[in-house]
C-alpha positions in Angstrom: 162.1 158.8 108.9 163.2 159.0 105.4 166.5 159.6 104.3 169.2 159.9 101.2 171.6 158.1 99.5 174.0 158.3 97.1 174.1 155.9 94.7 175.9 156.5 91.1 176.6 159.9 92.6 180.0 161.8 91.4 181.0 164.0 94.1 180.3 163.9 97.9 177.4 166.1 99.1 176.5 168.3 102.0 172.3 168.4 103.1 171.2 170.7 105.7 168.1 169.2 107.2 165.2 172.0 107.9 161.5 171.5 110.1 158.1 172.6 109.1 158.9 176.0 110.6 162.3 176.8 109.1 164.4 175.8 112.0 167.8 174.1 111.1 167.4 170.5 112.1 170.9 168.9 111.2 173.5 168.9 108.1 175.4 165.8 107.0 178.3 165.2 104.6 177.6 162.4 102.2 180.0 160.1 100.4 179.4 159.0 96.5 178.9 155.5 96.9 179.4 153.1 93.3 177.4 150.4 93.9 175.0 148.2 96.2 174.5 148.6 99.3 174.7 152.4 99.5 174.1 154.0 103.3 171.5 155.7 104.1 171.6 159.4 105.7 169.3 160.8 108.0 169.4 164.1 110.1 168.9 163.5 113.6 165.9 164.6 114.1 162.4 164.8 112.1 162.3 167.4 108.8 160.4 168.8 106.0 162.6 170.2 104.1 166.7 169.4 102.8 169.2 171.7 101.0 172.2 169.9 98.8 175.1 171.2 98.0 178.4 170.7 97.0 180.4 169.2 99.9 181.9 172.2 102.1 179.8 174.7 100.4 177.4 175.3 103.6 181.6 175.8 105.2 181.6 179.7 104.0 178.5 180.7 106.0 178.9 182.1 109.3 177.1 180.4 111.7 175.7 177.6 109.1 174.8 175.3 112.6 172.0 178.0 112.9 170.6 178.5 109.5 166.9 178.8 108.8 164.6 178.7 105.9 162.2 182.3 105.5 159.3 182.7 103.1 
């Protein structure tokens, strides 16, 4: 599977991983990273769909392990 990375990035980032159907798949907090080699994120599972923000900004949601994406 795919994933992200953050290379030449400022800030550290969270992404909430989503499937095909809206479900929340996983969320990850990723470090800004200088320089070669960078790590690579990926959720734990497979997705279609990813939300950045700034790190802790998924933090104020209630129940953010259980977030889904609706038309």
């Amino acid at each position: 599977a795919s994933g992200f990375w953050m290379k030449n990035t400022l800030l550290p980032l969270d992404i909430a991983f989503f499937a095909g159907d809206g479900s929340f798949v996983d969320r990850l907090t990723m470090e800004p990273c200088p320089g070669d080699p960078c790590p690579v994120y990926r959720p734990s599972g497979p997705y279609r769909l990813a939300v950045e923000v700034p790190a802790g900004g998924f933090d104020s949601l209630t129940g953010a392990e259980v977030l889904t994406i609706a038309e």
